[in-house]
C-alpha positions as CSV (number, residue, x, y, z in Angstrom):
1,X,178.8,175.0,102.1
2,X,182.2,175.4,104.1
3,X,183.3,179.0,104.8
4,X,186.3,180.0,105.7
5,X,187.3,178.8,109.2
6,X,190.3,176.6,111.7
7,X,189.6,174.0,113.3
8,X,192.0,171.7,115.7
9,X,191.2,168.1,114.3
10,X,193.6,166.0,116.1
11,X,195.4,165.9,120.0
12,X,197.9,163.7,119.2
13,X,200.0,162.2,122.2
14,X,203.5,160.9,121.2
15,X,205.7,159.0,123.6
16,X,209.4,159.2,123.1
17,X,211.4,156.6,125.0
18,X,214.2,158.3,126.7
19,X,216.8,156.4,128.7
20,X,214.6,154.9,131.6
21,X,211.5,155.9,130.6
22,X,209.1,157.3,128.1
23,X,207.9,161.2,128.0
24,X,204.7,162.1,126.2
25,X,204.8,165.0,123.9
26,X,201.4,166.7,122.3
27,X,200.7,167.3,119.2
28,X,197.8,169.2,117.2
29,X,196.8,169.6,114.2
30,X,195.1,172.4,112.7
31,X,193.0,172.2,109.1
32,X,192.3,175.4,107.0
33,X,189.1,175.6,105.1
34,X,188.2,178.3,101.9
35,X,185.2,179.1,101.0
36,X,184.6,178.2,97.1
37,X,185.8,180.8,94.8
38,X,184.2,182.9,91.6
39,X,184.0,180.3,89.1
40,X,183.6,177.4,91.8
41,X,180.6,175.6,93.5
42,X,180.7,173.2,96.5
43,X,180.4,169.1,95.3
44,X,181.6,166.3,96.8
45,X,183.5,167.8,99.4
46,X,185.5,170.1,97.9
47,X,185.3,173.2,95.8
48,X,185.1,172.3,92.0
49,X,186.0,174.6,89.1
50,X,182.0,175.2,86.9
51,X,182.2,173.1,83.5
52,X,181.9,174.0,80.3
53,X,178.1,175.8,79.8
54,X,177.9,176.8,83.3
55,X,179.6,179.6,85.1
56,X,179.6,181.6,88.4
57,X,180.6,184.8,89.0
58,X,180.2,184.7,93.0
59,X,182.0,183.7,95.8
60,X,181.0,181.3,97.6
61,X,177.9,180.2,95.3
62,X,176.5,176.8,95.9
63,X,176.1,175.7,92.6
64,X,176.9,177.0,89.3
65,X,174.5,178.5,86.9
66,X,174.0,177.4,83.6
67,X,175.3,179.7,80.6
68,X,172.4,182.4,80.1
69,X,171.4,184.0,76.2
70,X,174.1,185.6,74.1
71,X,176.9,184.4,76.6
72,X,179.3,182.2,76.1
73,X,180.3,180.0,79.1
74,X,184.0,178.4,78.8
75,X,183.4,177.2,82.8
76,X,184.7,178.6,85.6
77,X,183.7,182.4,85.9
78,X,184.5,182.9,82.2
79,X,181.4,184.5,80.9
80,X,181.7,185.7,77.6
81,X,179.3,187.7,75.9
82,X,178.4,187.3,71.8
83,X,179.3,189.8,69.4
84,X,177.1,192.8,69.0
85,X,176.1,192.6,73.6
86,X,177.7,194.0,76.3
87,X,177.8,193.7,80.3
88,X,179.1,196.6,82.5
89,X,181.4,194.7,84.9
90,X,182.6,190.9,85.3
91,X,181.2,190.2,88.7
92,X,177.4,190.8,87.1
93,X,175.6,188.9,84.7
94,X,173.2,191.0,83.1
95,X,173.6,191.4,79.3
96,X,172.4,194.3,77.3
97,X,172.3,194.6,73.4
98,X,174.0,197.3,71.8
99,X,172.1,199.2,69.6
């Protein structure tokens, strides 16, 4: 799983020719990684949004979960729950009947 992080990835030397000779100039290169979001997991090489039935509330999850009872999962983090439950917060996924 990538986290959040810089890295230099290149030294680059370019040479410019001036009028009798050439004079290097350096170049670097620097790449910015994120770590997956809510509603992401790590695949591939890059962070990719859940599907359909599956869902993931934290960041920086491997993989996403599948949709749990009396939930429906639209992908993403999108975790909504079925008529007649309840959850106390969107970052959790524990869902309690009403009664």
């Amino acid at each position: 799983m990538i986290k959040s992080t810089s890295i230099v990835i290149a030294n680059l030397v370019i040479f410019l020719r001036g009028m009798d000779n050439y004079k290097p100039y350096e170049a670097y290169f620097t790449v910015n990684f994120r770590e997956c979001e809510a509603g992401e997991e790590f695949g591939s090489g890059t962070c990719e949004v859940c599907d359909s039935g599956f869902y993931s509330l934290i960041p920086g999850e491997e993989l996403c979960k599948p949709c749990i009872d009396h939930a429906n999962c639209t992908g993403g983090n999108k975790l909504l729950v079925e008529e007649g439950y309840w959850r106390d917060t969107k970052m959790r996924d524990e869902i309690l009947e009403c009664y």
